[in-house]
PAROBA-549938 format. One line per field, with one value per residue: residue number from 0; x, y, z of N, C-alpha, C in turn. Coordinates in nm, 4 decimals. Example, Ala and Ser with C-alpha at 12.3 -4.5 7.8 and 13.67 -1.06 7.14 Angstrom:
<rs>
k: 0,1 .
n.px: 1.3190,1.2850 .
n.py: -0.5690,-0.2250 .
n.pz: 0.7800,0.7080 .
ca.px: 1.2300,1.3670 .
ca.py: -0.4500,-0.1060 .
ca.pz: 0.7800,0.7140 .
c.px: 1.3200,1.2900 .
c.py: -0.3300,0.0030 .
c.pz: 0.7800,0.7870 .
</rs>
This chain:
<rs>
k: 0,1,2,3,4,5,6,7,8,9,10,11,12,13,14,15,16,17,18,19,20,21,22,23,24,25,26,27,28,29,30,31,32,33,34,35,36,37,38,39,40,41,42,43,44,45,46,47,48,49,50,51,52,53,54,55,56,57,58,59,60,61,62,63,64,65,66,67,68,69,70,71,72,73,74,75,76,77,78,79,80,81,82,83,84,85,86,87,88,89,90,91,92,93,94,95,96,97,98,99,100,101,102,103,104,105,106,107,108,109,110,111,112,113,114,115,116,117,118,119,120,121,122,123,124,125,126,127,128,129,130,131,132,133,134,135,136,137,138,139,140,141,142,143,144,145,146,147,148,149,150,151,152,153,154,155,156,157,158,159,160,161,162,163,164,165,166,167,168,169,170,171,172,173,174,175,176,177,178,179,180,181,182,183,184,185,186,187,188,189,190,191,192,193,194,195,196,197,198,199,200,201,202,203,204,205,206,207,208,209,210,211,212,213,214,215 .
n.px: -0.0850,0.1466,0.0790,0.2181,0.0760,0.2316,0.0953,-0.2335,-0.4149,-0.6934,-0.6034,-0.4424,-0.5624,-0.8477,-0.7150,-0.6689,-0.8587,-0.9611,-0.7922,-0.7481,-1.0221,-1.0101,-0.8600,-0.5974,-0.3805,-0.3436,-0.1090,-0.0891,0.1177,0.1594,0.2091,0.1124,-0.0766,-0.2409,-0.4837,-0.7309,-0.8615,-0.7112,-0.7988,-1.1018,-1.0025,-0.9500,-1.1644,-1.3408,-1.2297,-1.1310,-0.9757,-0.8386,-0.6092,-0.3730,-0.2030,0.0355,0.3095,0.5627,0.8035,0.7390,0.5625,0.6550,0.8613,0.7848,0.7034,0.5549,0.5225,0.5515,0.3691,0.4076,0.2190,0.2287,0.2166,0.3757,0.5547,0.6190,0.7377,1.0204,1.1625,1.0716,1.1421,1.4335,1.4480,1.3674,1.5144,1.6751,1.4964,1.3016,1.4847,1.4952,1.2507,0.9241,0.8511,0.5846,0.5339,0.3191,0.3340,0.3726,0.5161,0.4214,0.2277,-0.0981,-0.3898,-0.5106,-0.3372,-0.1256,-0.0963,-0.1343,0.0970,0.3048,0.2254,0.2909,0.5283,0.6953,0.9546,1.0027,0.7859,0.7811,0.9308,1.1442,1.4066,1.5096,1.4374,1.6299,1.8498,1.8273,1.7325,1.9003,1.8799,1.5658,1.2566,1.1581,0.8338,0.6104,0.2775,-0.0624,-0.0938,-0.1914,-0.4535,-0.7689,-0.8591,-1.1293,-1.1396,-1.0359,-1.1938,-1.4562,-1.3904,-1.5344,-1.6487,-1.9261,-2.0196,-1.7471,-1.4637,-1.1507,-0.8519,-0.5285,-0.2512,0.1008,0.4609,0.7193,0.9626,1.0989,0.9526,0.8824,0.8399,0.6666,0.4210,0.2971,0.2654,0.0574,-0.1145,-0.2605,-0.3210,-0.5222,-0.6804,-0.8086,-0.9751,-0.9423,-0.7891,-0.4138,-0.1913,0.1186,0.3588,0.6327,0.9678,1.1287,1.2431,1.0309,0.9284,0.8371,0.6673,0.4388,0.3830,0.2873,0.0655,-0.0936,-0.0518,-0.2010,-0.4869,-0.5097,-0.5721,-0.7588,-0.9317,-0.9843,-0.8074,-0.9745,-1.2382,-1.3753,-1.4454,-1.3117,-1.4060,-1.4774,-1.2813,-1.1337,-0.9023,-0.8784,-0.7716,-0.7833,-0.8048,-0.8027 .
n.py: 1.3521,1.3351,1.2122,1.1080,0.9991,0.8274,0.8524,0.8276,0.6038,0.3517,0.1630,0.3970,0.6233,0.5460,0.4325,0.6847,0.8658,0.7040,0.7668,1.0452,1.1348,1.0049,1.2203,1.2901,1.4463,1.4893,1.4177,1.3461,1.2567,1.2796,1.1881,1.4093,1.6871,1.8099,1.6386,1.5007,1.2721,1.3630,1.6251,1.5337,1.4146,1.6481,1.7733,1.6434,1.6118,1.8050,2.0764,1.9366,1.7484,1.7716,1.7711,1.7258,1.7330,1.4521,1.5115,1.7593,1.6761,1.5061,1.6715,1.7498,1.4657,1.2561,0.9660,0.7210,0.6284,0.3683,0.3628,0.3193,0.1978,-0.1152,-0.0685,0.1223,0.2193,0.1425,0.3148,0.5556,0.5536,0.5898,0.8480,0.9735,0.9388,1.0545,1.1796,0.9667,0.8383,0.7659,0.7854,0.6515,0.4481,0.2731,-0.0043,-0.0950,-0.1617,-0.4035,-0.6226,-0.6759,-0.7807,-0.7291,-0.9528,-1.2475,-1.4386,-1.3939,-1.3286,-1.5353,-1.7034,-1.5125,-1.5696,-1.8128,-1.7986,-1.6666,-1.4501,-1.1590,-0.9684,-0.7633,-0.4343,-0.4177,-0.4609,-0.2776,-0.0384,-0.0917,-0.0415,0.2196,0.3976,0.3266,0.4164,0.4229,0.3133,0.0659,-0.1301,-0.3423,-0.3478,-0.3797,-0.4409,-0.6855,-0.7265,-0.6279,-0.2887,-0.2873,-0.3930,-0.2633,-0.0481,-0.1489,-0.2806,-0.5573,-0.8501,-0.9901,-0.9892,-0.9931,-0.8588,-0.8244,-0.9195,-0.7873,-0.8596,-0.8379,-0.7138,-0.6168,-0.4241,-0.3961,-0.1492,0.1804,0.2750,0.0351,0.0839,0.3152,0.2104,0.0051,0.1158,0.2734,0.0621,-0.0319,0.1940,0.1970,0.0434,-0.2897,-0.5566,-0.5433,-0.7540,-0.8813,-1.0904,-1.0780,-0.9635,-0.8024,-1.0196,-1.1786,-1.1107,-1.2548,-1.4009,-1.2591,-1.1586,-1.4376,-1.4206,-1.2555,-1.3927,-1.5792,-1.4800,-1.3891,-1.5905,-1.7311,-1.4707,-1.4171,-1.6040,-1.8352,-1.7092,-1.6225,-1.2926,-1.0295,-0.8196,-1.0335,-1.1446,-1.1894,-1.2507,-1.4101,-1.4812,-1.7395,-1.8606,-2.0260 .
n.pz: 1.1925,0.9072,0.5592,0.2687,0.0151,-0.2680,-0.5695,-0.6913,-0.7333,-0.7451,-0.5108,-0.3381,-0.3578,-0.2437,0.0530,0.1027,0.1323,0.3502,0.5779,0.5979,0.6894,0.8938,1.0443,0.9469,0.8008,0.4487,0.1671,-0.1731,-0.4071,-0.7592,-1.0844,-1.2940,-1.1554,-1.2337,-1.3241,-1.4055,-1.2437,-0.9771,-0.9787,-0.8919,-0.6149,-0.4891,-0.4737,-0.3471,-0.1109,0.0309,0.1958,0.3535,0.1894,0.0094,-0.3217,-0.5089,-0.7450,-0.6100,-0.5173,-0.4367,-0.2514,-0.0733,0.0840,0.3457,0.5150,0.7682,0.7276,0.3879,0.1380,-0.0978,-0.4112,-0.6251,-0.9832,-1.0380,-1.2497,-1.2276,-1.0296,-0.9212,-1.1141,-1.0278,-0.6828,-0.7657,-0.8061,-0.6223,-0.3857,-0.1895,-0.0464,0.0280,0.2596,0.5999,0.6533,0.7454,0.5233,0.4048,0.1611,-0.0975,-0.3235,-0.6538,-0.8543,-1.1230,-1.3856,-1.5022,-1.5907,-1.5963,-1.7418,-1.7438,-1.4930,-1.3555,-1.3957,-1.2466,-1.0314,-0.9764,-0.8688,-1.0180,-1.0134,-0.7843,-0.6003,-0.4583,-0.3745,-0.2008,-0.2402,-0.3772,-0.2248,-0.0379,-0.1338,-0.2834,-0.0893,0.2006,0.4344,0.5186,0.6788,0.6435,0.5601,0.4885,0.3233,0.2611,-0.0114,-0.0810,-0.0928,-0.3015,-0.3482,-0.2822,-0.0630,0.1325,0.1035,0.2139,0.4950,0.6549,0.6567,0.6013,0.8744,0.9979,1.0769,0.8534,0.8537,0.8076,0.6976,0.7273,0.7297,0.8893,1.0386,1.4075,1.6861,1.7460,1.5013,1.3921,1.5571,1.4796,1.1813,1.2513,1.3695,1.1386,1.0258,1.1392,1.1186,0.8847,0.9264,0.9459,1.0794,1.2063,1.0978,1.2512,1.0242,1.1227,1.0766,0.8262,0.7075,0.6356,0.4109,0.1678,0.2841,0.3004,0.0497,-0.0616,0.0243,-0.1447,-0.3461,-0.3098,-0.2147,-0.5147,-0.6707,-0.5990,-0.6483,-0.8595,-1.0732,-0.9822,-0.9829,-0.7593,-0.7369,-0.7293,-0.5074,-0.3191,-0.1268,0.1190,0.4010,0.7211,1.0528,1.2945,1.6243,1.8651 .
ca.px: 0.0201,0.1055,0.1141,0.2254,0.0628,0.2692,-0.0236,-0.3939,-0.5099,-0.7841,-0.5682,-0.3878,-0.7193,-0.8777,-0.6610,-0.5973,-0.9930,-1.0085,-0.7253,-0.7953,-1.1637,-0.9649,-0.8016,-0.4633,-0.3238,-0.2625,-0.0321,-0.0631,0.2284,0.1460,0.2490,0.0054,-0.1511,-0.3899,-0.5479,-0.9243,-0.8415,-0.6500,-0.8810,-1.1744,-1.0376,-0.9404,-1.3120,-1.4277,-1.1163,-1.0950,-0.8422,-0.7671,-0.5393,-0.2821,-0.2123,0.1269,0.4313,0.6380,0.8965,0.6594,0.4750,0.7693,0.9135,0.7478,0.6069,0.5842,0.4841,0.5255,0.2676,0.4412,0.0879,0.2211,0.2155,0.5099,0.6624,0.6624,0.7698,1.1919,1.2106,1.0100,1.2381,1.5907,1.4198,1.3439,1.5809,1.7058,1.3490,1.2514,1.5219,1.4477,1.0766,0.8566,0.7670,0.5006,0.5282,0.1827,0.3345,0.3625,0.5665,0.3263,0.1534,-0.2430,-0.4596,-0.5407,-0.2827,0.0309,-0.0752,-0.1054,0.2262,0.3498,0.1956,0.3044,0.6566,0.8239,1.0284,0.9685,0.6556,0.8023,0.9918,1.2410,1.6056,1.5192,1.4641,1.6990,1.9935,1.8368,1.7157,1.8912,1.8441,1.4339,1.1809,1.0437,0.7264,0.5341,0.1880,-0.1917,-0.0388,-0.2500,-0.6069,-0.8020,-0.9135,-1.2548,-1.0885,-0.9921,-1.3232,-1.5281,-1.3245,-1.6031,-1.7216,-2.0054,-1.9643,-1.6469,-1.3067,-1.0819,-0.6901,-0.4113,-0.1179,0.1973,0.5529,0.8619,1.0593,0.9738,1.0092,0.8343,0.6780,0.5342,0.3010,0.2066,0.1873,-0.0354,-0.2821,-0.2742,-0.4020,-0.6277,-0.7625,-0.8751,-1.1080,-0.8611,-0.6711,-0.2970,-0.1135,0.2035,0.4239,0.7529,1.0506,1.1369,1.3166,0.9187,0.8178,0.7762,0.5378,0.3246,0.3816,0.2643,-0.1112,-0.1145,-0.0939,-0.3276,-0.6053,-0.5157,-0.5762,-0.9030,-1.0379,-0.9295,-0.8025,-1.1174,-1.3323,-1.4782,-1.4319,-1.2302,-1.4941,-1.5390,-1.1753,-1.0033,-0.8741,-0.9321,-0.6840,-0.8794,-0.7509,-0.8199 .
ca.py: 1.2882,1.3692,1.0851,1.1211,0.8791,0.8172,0.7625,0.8299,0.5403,0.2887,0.1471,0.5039,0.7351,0.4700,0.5114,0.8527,0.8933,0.6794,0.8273,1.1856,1.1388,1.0218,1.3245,1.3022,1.5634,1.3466,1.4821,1.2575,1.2730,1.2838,1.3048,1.5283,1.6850,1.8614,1.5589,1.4539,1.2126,1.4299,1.7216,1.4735,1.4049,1.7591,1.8388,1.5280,1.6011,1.9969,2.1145,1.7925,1.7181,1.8218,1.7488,1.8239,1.5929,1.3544,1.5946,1.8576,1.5799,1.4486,1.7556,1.7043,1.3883,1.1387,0.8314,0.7238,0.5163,0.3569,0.3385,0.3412,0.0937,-0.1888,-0.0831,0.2750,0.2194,0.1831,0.5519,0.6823,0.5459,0.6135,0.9750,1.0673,0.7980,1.1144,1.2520,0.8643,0.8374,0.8274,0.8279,0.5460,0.3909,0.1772,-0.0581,-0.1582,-0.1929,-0.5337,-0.6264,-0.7317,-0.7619,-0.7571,-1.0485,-1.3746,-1.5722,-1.3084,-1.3415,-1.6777,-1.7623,-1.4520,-1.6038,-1.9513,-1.7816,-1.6066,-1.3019,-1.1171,-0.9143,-0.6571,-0.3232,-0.4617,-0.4584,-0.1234,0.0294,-0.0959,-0.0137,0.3305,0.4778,0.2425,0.4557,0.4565,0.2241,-0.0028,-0.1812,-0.4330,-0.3962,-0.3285,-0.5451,-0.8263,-0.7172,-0.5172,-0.1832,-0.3148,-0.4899,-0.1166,0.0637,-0.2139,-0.4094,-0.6216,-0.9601,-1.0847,-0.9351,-1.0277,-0.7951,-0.8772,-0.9265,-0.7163,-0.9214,-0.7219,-0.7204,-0.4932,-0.4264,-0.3426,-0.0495,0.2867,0.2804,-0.0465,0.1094,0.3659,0.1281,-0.0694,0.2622,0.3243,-0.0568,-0.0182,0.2986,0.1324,-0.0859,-0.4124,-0.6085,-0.6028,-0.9199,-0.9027,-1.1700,-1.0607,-0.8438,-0.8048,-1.1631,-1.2556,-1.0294,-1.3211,-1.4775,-1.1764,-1.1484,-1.5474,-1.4101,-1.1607,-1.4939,-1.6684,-1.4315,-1.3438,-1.7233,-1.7203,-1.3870,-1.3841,-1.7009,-1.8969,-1.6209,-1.5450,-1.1924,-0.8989,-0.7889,-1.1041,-1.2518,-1.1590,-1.3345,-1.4376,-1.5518,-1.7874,-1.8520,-2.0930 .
ca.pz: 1.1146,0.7688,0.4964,0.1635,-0.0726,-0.3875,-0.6363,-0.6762,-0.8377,-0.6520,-0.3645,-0.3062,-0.3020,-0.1272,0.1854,0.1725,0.2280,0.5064,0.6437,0.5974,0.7692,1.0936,1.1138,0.9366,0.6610,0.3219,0.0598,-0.2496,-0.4992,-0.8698,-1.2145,-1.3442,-1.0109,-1.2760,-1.4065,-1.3579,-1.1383,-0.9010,-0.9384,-0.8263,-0.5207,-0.4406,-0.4630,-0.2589,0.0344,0.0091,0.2337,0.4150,0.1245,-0.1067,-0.4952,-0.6058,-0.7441,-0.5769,-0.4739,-0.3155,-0.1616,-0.0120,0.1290,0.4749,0.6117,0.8138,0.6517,0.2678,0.1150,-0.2548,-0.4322,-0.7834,-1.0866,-1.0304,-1.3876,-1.2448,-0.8799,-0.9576,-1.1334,-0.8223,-0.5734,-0.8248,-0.8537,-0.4540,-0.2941,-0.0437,-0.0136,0.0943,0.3223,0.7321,0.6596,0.7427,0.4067,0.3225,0.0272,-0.1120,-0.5051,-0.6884,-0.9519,-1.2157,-1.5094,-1.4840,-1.6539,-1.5436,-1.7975,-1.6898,-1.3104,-1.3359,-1.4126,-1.1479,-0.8718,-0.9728,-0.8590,-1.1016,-1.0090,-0.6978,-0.6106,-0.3820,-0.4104,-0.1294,-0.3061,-0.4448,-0.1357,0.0632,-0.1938,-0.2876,0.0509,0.2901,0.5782,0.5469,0.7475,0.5196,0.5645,0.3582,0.3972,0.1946,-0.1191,-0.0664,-0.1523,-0.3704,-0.3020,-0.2009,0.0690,0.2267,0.1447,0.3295,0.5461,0.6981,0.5309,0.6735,1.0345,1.0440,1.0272,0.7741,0.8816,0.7339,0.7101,0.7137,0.7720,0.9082,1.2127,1.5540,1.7488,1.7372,1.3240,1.4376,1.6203,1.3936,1.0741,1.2598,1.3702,0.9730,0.9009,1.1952,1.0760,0.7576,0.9611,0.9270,1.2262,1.1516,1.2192,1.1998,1.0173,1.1245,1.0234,0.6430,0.6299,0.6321,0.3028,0.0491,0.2875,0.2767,-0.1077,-0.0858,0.0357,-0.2472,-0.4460,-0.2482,-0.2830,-0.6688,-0.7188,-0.5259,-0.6291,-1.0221,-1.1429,-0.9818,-0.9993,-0.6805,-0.7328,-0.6407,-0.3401,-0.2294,-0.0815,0.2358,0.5607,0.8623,1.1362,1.3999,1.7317,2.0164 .
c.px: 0.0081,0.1621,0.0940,0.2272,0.1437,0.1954,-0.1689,-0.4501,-0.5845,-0.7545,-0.4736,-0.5130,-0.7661,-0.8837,-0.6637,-0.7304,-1.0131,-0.9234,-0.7161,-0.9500,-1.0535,-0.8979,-0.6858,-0.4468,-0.2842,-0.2469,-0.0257,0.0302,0.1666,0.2113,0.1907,-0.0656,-0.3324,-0.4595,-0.6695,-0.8661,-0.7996,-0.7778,-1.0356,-1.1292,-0.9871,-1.0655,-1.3746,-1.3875,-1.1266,-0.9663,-0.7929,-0.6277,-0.4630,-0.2487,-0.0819,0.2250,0.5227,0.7368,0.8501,0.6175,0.5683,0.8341,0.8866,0.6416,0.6658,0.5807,0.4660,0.4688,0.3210,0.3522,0.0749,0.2046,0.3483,0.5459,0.6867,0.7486,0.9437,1.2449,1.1505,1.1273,1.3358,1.5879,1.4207,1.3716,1.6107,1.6082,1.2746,1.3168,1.4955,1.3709,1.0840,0.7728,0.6973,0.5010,0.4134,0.1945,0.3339,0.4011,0.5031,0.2328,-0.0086,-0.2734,-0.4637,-0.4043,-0.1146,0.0283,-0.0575,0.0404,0.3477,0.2805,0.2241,0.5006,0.7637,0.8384,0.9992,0.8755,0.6926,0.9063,1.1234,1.4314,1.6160,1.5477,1.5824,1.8687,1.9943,1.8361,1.7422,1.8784,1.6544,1.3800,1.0924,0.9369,0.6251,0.4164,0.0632,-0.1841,-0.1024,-0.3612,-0.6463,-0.8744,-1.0453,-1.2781,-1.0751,-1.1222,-1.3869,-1.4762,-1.4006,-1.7008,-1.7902,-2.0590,-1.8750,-1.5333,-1.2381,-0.9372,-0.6548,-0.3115,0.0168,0.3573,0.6372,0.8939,0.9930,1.0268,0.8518,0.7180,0.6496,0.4259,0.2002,0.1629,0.0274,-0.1728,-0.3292,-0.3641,-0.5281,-0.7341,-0.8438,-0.9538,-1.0181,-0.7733,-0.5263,-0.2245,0.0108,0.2841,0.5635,0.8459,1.0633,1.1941,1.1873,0.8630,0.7685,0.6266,0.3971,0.3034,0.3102,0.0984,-0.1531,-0.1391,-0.1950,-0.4647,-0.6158,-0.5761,-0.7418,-0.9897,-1.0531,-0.9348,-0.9407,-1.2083,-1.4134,-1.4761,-1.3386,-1.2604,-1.4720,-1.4446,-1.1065,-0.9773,-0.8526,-0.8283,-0.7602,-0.7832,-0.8039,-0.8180 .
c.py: 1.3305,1.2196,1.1186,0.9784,0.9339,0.7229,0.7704,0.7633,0.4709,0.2496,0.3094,0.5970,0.6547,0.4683,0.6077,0.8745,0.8667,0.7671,0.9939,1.1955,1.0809,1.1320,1.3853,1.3992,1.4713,1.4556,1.3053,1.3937,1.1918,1.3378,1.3831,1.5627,1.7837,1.7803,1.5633,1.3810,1.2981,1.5600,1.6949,1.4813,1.5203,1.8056,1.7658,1.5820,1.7488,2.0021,2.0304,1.7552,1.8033,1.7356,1.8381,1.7191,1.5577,1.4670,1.6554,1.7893,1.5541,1.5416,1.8015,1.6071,1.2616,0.9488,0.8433,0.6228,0.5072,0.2931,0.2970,0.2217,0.0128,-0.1470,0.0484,0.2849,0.1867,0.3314,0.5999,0.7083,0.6150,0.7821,1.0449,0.9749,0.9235,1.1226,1.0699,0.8578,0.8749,0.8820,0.6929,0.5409,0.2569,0.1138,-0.0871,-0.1768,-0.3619,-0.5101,-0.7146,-0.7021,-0.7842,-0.8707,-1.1095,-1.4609,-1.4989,-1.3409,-1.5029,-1.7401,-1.6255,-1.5436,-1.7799,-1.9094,-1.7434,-1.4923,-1.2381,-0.9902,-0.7310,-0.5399,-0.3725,-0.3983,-0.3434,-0.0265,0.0458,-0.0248,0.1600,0.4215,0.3587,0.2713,0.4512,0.3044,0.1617,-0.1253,-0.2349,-0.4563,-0.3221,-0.3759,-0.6288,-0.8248,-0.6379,-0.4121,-0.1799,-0.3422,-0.3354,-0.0678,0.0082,-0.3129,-0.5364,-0.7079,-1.0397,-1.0613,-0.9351,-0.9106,-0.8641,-0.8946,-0.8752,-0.7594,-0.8248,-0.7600,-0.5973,-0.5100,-0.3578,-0.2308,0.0718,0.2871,0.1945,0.0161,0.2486,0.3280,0.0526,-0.0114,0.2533,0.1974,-0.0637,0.1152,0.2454,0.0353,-0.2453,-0.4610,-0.6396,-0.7097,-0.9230,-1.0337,-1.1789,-0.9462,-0.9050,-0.9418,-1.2161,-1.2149,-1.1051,-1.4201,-1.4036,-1.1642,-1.2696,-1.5223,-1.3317,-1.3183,-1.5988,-1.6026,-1.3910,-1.4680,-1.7785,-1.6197,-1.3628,-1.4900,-1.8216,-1.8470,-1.6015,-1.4354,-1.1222,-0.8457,-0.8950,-1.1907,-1.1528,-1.2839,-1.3159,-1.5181,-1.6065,-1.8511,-1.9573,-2.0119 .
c.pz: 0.9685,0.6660,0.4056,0.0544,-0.1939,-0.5147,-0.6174,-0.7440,-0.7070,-0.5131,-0.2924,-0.2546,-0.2224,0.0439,0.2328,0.2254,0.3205,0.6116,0.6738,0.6707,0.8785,1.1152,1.0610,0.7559,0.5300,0.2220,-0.0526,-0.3867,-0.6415,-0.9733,-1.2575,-1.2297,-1.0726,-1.3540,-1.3629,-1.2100,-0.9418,-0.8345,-0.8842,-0.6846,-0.3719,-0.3869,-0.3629,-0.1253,0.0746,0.0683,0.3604,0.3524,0.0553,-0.1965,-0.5007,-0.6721,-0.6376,-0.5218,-0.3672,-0.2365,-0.0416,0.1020,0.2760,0.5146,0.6324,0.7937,0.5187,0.2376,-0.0266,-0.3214,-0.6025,-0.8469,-1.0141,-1.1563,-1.3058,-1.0857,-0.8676,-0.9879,-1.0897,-0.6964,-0.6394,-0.7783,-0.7004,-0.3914,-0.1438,0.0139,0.0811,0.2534,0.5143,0.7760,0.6766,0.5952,0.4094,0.1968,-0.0341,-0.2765,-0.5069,-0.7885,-1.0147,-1.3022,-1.4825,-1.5936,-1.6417,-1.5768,-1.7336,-1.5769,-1.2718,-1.2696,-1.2931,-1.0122,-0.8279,-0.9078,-0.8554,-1.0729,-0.8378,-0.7025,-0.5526,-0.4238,-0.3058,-0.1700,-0.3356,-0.3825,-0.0622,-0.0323,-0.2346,-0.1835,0.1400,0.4268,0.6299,0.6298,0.6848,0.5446,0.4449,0.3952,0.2871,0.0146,-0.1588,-0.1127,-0.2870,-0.2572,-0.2383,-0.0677,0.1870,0.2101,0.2024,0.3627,0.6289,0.6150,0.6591,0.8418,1.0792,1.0077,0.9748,0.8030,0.8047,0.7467,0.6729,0.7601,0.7997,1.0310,1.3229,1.5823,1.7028,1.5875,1.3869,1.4448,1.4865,1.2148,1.1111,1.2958,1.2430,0.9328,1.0003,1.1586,0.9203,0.7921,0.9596,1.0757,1.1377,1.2306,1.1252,1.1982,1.0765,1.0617,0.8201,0.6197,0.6396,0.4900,0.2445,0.1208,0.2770,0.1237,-0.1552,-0.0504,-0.0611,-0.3696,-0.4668,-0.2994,-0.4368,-0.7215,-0.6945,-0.6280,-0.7908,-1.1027,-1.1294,-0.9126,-0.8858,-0.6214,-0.6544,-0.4423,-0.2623,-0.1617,-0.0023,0.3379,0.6681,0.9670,1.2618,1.4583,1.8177,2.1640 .
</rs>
């Protein structure tokens, strides 16, 4: 499979490593593809990967991962709305400001978290999926707290991507459980607030907050 992350920052590289050690071709899309950053994880991946912009990236694959900043994640989509189009995209942005007293008051509510409206009005033909939003990046490089697997809460529609979103969150070591189709997103956007509130606002770290779905 080929999967073009949009974005090499912590939760973007992140993935693409795990996902490139199972097997799969990752094209990450960058603004600068000759930055440090970039040229790190050229050296780490070799020729597993590719490094080019958003365009090139785009230009064949099967799955898009939207990895970027929320201020920057609107003039991505505006910019490669065809190039999105009648791909399976992944959402994993957030509309928000970093810092305890800004998140605060985002997670008390205000505004919406997700890329949703954007998509659907710029590329309304693509397969959009809400899913890897919720944690930090720690949460993907070791998904196991304690002995336990961590749940991947997720949303989108059924059919065919299903199955291969949910390889992608299983390949990251995580059980996906899905909430439902997209009329579920804000409840997945509502665990992004849960653990921000947990892992930030009363401090028991970044590493140290995921969840657990228990069963009878």
């Amino acid at each position: 499979m080929r999967i073009v992350i949009l974005g090499a920052g912590d939760i973007g590289s992140t993935l693409g490593r795990k996902w490139a050690r199972a097997g799969h071709t990752i094209a990450f899309g960058v603004r600068n593809p000759l930055s440090e950053q970039a040229q790190s994880l050229r050296a780490e991946l070799g020729e597993q990967i590719l490094i080019g912009s958003p365009a090139e990236a785009l230009a064949e694959s099967d799955v898009v991962l939207l990895a970027v900043p929320g201020s920057a994640v609107k003039e991505l989509i505006a910019a490669h709305a065809q190039l999105l189009n009648h791909k399976i995209v992944i959402d994993a942005t957030n509309q928000m400001v970093k810092g305890k007293t800004a998140a605060t008051k985002q997670w008390q509510g205000q505004g919406a978290l997700n890329s949703l409206s954007t998509l659907q009005t710029q590329a309304p033909d693509a397969q959009v999926y809400r899913a890897f939003n919720s944690y930090a990046w720690e949460a993907f490089a070791e998904p196991i707290y304690h002995g336990i697997q961590a749940d991947l809460f997720y949303c989108g529609p059924e059919g065919d991507a299903r199955a291969v979103v949910e390889q992608l969150i299983a390949e990251i070591g995580l059980r996906p459980v899905r909430l439902g189709g997209l009329e579920q997103i804000e409840v997945v956007d509502e665990i992004l607030r849960l653990w921000g509130t947990l892992a930030l606002i009363q401090d028991w770290g970044r590493d140290n907050v995921a969840f657990k779905v228990l069963t009878r």
